[in-house]
N, CA and C atoms as an extended XYZ file, in Angstrom:
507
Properties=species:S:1:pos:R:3:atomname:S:1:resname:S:1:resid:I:1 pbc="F F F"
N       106.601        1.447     -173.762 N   UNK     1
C       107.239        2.473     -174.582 CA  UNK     1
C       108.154        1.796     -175.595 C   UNK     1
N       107.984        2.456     -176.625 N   UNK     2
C       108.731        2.025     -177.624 CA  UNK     2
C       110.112        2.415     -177.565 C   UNK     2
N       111.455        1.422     -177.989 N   UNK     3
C       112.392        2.187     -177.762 CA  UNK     3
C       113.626        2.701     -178.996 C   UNK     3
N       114.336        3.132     -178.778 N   UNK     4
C       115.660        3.274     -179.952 CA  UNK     4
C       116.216        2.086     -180.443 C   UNK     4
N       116.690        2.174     -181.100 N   UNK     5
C       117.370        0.799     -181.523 CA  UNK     5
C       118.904        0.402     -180.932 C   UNK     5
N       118.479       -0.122     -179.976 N   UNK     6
C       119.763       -0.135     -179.184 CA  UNK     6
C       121.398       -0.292     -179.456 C   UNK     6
N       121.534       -0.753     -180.427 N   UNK     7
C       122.616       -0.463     -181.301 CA  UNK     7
C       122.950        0.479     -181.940 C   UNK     7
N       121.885        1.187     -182.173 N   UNK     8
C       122.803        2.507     -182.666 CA  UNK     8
C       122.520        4.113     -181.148 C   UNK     8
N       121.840        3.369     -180.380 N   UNK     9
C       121.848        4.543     -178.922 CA  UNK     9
C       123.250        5.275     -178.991 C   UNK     9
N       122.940        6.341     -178.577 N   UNK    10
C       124.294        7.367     -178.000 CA  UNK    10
C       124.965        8.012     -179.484 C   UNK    10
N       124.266        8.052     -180.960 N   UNK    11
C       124.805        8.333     -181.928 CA  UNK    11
C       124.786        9.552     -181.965 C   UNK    11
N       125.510       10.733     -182.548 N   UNK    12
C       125.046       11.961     -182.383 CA  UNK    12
C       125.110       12.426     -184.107 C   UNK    12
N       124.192       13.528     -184.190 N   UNK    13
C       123.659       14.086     -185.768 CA  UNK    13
C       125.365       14.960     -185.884 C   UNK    13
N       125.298       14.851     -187.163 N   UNK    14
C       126.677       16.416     -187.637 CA  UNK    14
C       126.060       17.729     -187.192 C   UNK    14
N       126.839       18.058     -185.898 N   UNK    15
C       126.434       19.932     -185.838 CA  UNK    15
C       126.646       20.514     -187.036 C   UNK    15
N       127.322       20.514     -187.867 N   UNK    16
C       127.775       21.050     -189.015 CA  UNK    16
C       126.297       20.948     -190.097 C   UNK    16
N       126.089       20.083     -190.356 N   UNK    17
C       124.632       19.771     -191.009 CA  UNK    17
C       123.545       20.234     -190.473 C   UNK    17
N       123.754       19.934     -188.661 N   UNK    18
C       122.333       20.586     -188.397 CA  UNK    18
C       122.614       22.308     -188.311 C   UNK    18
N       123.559       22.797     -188.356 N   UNK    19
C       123.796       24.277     -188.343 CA  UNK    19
C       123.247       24.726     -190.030 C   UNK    19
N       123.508       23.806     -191.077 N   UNK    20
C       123.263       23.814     -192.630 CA  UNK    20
C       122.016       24.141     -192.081 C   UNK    20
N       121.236       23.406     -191.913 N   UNK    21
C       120.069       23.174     -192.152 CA  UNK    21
C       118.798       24.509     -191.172 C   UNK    21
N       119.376       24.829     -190.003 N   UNK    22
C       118.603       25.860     -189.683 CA  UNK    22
C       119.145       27.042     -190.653 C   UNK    22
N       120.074       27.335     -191.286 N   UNK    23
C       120.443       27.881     -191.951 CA  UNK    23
C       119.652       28.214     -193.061 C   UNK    23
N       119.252       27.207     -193.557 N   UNK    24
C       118.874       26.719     -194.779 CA  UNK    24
C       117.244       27.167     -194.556 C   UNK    24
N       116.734       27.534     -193.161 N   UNK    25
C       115.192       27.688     -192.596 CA  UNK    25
C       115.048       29.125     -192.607 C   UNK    25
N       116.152       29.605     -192.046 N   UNK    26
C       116.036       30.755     -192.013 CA  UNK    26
C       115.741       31.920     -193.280 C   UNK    26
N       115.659       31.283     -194.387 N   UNK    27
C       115.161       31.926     -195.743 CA  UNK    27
C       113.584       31.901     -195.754 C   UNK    27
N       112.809       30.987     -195.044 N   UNK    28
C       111.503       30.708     -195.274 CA  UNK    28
C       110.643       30.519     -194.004 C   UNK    28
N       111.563       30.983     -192.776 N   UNK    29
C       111.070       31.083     -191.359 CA  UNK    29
C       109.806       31.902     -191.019 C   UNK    29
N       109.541       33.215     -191.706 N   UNK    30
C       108.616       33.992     -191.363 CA  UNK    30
C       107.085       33.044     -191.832 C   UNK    30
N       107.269       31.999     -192.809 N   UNK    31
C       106.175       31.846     -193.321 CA  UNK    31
C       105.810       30.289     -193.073 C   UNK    31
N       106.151       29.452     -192.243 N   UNK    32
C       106.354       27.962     -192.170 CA  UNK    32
C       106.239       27.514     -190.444 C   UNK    32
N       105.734       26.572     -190.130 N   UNK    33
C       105.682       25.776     -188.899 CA  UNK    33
C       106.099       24.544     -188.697 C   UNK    33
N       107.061       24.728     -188.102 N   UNK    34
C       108.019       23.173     -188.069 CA  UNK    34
C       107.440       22.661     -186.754 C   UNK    34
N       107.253       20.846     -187.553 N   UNK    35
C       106.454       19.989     -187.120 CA  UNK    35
C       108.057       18.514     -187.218 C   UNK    35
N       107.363       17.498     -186.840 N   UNK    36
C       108.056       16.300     -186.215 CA  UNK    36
C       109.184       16.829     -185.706 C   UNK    36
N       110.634       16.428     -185.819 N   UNK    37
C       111.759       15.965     -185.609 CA  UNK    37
C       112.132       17.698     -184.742 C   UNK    37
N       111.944       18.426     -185.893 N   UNK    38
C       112.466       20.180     -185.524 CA  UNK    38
C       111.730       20.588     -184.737 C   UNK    38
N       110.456       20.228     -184.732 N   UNK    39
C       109.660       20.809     -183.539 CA  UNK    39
C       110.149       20.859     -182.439 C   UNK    39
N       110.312       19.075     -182.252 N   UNK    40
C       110.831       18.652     -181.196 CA  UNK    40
C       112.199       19.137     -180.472 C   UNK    40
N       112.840       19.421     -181.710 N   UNK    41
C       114.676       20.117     -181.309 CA  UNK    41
C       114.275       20.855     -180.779 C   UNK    41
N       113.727       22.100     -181.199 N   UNK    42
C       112.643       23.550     -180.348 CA  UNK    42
C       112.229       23.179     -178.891 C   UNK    42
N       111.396       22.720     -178.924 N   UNK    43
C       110.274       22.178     -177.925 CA  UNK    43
C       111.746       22.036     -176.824 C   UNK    43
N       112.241       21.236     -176.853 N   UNK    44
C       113.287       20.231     -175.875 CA  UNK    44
C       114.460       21.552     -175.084 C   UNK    44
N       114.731       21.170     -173.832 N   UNK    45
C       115.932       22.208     -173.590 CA  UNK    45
C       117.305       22.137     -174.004 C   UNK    45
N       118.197       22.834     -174.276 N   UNK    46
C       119.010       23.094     -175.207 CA  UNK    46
C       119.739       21.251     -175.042 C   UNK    46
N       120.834       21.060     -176.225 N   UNK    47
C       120.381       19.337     -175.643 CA  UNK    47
C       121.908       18.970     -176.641 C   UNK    47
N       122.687       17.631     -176.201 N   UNK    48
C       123.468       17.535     -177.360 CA  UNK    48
C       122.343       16.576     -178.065 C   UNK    48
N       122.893       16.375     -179.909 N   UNK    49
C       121.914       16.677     -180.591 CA  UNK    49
C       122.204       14.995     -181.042 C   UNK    49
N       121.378       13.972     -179.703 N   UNK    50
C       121.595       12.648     -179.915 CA  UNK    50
C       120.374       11.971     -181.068 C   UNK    50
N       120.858       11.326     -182.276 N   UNK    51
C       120.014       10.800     -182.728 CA  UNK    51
C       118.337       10.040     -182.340 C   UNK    51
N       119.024        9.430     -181.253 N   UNK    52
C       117.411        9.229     -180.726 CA  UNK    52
C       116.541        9.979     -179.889 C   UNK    52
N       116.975       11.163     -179.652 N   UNK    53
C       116.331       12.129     -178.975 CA  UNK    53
C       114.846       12.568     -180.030 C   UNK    53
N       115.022       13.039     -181.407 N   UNK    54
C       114.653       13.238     -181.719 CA  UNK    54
C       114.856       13.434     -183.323 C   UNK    54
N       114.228       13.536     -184.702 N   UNK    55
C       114.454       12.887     -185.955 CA  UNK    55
C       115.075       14.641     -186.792 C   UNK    55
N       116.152       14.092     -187.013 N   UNK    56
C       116.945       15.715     -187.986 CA  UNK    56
C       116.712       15.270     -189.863 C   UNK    56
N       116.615       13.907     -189.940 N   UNK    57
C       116.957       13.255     -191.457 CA  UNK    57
C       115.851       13.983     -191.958 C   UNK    57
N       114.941       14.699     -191.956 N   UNK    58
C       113.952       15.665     -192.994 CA  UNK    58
C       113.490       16.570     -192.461 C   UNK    58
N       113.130       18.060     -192.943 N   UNK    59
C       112.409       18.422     -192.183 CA  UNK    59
C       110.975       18.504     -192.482 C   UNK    59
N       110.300       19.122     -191.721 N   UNK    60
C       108.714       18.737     -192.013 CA  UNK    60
C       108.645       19.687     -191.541 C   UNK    60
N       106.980       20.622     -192.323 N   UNK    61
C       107.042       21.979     -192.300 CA  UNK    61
C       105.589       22.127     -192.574 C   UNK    61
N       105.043       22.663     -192.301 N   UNK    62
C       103.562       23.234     -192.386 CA  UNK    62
C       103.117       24.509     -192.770 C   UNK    62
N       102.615       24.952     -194.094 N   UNK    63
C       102.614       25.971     -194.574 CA  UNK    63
C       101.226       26.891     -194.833 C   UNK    63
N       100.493       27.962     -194.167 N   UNK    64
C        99.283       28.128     -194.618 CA  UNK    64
C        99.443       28.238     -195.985 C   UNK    64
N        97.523       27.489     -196.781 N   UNK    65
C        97.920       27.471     -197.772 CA  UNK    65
C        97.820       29.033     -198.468 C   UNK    65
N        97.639       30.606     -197.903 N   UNK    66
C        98.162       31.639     -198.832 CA  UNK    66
C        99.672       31.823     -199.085 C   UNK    66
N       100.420       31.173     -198.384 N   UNK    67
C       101.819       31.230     -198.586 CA  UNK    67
C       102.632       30.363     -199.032 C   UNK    67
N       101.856       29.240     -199.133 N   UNK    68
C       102.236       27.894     -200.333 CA  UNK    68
C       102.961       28.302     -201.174 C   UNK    68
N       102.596       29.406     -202.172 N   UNK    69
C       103.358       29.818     -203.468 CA  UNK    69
C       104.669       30.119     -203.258 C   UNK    69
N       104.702       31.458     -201.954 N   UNK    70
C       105.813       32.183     -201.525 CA  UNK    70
C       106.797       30.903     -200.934 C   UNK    70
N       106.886       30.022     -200.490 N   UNK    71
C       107.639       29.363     -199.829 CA  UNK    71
C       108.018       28.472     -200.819 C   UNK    71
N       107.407       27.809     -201.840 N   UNK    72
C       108.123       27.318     -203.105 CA  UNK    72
C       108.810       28.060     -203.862 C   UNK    72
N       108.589       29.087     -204.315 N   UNK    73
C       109.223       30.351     -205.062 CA  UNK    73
C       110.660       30.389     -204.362 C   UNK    73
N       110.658       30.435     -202.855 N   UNK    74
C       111.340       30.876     -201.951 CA  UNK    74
C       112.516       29.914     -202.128 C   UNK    74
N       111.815       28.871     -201.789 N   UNK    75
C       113.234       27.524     -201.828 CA  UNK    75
C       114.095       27.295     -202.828 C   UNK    75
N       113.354       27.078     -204.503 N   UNK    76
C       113.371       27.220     -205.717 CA  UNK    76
C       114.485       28.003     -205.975 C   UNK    76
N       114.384       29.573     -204.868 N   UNK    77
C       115.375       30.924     -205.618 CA  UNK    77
C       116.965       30.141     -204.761 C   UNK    77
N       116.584       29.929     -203.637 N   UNK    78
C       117.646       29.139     -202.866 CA  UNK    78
C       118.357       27.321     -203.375 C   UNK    78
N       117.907       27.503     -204.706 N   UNK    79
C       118.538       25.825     -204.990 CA  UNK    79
C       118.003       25.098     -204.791 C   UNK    79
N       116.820       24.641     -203.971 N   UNK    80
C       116.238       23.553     -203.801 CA  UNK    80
C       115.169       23.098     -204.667 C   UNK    80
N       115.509       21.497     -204.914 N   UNK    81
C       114.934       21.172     -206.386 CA  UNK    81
C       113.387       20.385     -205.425 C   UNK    81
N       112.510       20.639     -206.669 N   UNK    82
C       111.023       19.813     -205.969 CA  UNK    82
C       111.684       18.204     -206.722 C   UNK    82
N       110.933       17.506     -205.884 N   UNK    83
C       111.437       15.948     -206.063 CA  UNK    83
C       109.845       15.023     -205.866 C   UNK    83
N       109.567       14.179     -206.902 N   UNK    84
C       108.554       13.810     -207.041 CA  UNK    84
C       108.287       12.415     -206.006 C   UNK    84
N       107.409       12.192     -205.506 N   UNK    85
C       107.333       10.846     -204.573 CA  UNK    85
C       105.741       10.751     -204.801 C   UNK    85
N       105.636        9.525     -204.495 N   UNK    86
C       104.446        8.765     -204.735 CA  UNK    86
C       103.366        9.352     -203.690 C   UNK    86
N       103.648       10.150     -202.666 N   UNK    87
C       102.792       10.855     -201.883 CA  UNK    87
C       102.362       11.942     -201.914 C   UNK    87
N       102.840       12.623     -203.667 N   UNK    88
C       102.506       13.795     -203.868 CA  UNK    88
C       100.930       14.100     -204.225 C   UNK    88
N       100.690       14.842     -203.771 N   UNK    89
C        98.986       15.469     -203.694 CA  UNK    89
C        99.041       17.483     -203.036 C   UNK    89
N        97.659       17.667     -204.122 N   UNK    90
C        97.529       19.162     -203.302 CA  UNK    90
C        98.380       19.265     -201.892 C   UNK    90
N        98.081       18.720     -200.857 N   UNK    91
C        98.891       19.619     -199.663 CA  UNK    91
C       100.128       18.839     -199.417 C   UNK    91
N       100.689       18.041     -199.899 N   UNK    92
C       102.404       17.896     -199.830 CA  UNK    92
C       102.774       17.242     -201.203 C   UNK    92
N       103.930       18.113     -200.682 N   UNK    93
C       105.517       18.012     -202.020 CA  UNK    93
C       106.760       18.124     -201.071 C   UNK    93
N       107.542       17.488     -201.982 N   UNK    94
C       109.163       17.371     -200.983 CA  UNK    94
C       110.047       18.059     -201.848 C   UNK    94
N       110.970       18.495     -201.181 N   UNK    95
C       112.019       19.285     -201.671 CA  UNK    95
C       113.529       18.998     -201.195 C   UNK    95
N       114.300       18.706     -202.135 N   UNK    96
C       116.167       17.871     -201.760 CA  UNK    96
C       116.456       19.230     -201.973 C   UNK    96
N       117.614       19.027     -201.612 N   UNK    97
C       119.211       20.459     -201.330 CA  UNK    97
C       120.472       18.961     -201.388 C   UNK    97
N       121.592       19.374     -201.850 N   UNK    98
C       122.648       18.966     -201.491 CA  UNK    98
C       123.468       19.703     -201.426 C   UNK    98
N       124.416       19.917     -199.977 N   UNK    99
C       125.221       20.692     -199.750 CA  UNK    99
C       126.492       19.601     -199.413 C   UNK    99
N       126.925       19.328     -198.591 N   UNK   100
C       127.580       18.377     -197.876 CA  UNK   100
C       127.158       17.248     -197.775 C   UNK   100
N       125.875       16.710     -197.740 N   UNK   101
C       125.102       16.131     -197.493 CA  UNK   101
C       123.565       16.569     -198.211 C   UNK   101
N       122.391       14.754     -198.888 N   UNK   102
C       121.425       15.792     -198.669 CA  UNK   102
C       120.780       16.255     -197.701 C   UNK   102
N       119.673       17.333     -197.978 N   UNK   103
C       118.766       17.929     -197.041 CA  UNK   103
C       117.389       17.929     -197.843 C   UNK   103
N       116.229       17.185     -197.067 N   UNK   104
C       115.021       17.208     -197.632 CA  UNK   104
C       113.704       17.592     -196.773 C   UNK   104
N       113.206       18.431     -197.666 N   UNK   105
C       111.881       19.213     -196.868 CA  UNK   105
C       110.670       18.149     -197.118 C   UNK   105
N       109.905       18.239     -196.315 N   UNK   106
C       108.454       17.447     -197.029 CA  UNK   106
C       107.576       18.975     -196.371 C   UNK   106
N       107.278       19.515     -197.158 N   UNK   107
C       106.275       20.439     -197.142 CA  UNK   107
C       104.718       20.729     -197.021 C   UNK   107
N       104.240       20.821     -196.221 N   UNK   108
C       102.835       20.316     -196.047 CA  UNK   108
C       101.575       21.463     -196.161 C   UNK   108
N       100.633       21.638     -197.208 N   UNK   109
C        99.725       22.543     -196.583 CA  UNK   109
C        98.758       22.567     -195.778 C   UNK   109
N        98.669       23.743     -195.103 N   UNK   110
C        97.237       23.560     -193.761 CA  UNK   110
C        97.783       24.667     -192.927 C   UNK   110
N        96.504       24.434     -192.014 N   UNK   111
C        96.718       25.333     -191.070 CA  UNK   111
C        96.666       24.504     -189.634 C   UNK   111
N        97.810       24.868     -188.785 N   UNK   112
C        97.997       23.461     -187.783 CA  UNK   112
C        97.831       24.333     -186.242 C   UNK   112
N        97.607       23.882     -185.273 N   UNK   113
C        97.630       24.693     -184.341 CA  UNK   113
C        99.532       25.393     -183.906 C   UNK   113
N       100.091       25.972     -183.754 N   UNK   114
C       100.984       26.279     -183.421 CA  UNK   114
C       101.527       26.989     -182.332 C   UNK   114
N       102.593       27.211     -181.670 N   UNK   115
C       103.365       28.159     -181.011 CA  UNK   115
C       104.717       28.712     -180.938 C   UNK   115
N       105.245       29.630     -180.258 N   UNK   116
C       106.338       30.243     -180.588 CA  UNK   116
C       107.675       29.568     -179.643 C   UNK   116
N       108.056       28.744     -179.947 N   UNK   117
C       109.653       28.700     -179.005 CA  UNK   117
C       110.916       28.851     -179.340 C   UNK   117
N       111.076       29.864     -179.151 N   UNK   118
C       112.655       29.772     -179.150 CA  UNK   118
C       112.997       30.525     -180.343 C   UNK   118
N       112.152       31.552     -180.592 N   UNK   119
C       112.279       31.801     -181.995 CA  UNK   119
C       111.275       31.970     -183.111 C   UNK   119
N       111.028       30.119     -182.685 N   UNK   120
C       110.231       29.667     -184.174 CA  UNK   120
C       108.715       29.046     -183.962 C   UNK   120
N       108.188       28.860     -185.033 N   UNK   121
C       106.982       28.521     -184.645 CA  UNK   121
C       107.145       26.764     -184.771 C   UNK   121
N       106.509       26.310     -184.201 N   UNK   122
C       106.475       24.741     -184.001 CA  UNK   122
C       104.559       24.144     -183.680 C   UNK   122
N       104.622       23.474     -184.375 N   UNK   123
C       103.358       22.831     -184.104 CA  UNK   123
C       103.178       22.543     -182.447 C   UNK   123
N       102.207       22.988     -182.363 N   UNK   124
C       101.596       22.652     -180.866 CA  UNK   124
C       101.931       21.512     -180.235 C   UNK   124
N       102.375       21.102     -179.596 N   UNK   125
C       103.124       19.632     -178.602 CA  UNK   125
C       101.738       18.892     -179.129 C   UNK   125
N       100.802       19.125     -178.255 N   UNK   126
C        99.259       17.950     -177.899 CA  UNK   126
C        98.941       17.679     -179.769 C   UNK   126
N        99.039       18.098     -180.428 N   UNK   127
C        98.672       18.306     -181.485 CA  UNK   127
C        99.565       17.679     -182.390 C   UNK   127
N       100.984       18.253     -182.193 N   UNK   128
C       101.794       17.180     -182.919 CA  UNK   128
C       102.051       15.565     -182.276 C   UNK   128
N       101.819       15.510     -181.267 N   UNK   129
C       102.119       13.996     -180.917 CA  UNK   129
C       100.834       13.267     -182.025 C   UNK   129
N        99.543       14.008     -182.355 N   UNK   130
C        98.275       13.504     -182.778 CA  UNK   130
C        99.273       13.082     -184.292 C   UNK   130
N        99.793       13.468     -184.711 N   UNK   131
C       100.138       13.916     -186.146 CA  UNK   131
C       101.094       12.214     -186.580 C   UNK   131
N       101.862       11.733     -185.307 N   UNK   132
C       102.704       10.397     -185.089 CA  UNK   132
C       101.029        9.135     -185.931 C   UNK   132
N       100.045        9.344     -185.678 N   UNK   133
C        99.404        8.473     -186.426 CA  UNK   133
C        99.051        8.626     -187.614 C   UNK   133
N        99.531        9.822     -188.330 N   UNK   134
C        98.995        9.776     -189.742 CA  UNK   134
C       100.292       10.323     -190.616 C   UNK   134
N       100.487       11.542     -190.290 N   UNK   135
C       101.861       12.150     -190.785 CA  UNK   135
C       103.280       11.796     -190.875 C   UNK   135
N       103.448       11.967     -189.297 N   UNK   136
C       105.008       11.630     -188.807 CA  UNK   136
C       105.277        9.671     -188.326 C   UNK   136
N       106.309        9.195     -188.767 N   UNK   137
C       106.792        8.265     -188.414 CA  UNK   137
C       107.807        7.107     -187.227 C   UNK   137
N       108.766        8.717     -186.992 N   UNK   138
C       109.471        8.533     -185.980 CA  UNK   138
C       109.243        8.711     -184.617 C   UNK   138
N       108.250        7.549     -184.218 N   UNK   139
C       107.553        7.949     -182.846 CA  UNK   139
C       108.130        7.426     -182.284 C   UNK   139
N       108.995        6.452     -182.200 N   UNK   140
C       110.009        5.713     -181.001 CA  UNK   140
C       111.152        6.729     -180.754 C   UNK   140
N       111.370        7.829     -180.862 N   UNK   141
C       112.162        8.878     -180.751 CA  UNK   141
C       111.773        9.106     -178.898 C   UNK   141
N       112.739        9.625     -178.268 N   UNK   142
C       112.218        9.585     -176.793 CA  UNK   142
C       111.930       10.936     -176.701 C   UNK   142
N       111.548       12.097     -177.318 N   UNK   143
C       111.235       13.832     -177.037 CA  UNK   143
C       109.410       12.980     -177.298 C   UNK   143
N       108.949       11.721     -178.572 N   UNK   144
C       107.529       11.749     -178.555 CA  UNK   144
C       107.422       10.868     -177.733 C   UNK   144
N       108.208        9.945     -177.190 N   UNK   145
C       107.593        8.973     -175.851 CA  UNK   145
C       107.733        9.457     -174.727 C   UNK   145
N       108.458       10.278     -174.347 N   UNK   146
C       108.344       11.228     -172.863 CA  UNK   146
C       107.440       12.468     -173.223 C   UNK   146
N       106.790       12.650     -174.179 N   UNK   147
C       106.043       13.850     -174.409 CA  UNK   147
C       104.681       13.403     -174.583 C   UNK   147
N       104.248       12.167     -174.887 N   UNK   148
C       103.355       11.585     -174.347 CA  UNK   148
C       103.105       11.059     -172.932 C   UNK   148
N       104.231       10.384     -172.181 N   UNK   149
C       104.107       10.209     -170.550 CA  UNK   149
C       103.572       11.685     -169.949 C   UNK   149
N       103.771       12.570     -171.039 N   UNK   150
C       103.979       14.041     -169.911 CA  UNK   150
C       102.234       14.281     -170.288 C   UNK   150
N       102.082       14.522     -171.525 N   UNK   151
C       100.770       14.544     -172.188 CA  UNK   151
C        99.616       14.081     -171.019 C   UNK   151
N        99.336       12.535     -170.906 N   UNK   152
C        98.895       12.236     -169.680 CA  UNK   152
C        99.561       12.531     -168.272 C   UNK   152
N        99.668       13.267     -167.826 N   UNK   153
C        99.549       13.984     -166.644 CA  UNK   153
C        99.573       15.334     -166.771 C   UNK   153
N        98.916       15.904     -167.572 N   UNK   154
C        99.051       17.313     -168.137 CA  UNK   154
C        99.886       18.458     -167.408 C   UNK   154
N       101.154       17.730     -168.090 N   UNK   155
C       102.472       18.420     -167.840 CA  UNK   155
C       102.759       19.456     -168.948 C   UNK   155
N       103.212       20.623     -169.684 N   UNK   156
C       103.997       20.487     -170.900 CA  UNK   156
C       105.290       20.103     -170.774 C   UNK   156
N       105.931       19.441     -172.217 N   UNK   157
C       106.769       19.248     -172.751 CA  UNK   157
C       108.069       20.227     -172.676 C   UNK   157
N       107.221       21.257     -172.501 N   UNK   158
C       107.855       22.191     -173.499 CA  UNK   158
C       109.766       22.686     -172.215 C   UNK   158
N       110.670       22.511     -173.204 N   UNK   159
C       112.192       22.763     -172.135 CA  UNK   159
C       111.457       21.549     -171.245 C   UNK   159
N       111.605       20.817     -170.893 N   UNK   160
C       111.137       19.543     -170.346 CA  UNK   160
C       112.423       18.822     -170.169 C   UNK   160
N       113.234       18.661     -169.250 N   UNK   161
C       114.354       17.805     -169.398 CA  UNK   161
C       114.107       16.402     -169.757 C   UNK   161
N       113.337       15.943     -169.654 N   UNK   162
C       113.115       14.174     -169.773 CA  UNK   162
C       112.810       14.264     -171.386 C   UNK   162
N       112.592       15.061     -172.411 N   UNK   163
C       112.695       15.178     -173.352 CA  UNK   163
C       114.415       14.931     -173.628 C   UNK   163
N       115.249       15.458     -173.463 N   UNK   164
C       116.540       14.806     -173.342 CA  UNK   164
C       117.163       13.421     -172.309 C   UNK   164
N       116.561       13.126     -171.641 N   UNK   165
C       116.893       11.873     -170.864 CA  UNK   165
C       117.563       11.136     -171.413 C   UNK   165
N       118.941       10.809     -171.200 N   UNK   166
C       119.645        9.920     -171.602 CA  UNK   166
C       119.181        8.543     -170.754 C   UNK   166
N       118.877        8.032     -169.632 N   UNK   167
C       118.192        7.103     -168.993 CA  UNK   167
C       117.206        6.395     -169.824 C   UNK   167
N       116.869        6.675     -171.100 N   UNK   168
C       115.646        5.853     -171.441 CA  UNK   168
C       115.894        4.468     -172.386 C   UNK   168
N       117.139        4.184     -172.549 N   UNK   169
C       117.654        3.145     -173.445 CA  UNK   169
C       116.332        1.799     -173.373 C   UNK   169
């Protein structure tokens, strides 16, 4: 297993930012499926909100593409500027906010398998761990290395305490 970077273990995200930022979801919630880092916040039982648990620095979002339009329109009316990156193509574009801090969307189109926790919709566990080889980056995060241990033994994840395990340094 891959691990955190042991020097920065035990760091914790700004509640204040991460409160911004579901905040900031809740304008475009009915129409979007949060994938990597947020999934994972979802997915996990309620948890303090330790950097290596799982990734808050972007969010990542999955949009069918009939609602592509509505959810740019959407962000756009809310301040958020589109921001150009070298990975732009038909199904993703990124989007900055600065409030306190920035906040950046990478927006994705498709249709992904999903489910409902806690609220919100989140990409399917089995499905998003698939996503760590092409999409998502932050797989040494311990919600995708204990969610793979769980994966093989067809456990779910899902409120999973070992998704929070502080033991995994």
């Amino acid at each position: 297993m891959k691990t955190h970077d042991s020097k920065r273990f035990g760091e914790v995200y700004n509640l204040s930012f991460i409160s911004q930022q579901i905040k900031e979801l809740e304008a475009i919630k009915p129409w979007i499926t949060l994938s990597g880092g947020w999934a994972w916040h979802f997915i996990s039982p309620l948890h303090t909100e330790y950097k290596h648990l799982h990734d808050h620095t972007d969010i990542d979002i999955f949009v069918l593409p009939i609602n592509f339009l509505k959810v740019q329109l959407t962000l756009e009316e809310n301040e958020w500027k589109r921001i150009k990156t070298k990975y732009d193509n038909n199904t993703f574009i990124r989007y900055e906010k600065h409030l306190d801090r920035k906040m950046v969307i990478d927006l994705f189109k498709g249709e992904i398998p999903n489910i409902e926790v806690k609220g919100w919709k989140v990409t399917e566990p089995n499905y998003l761990l698939s996503l760590y080889k092409t999409v998502h980056q932050s797989d040494n995060c311990i919600a995708v290395q204990k969610s793979l241990e769980l994966q093989k033994k067809g456990i779910s994840p899902i409120d999973n305490q070992l998704l929070i395990n502080l033991d995994c340094k």
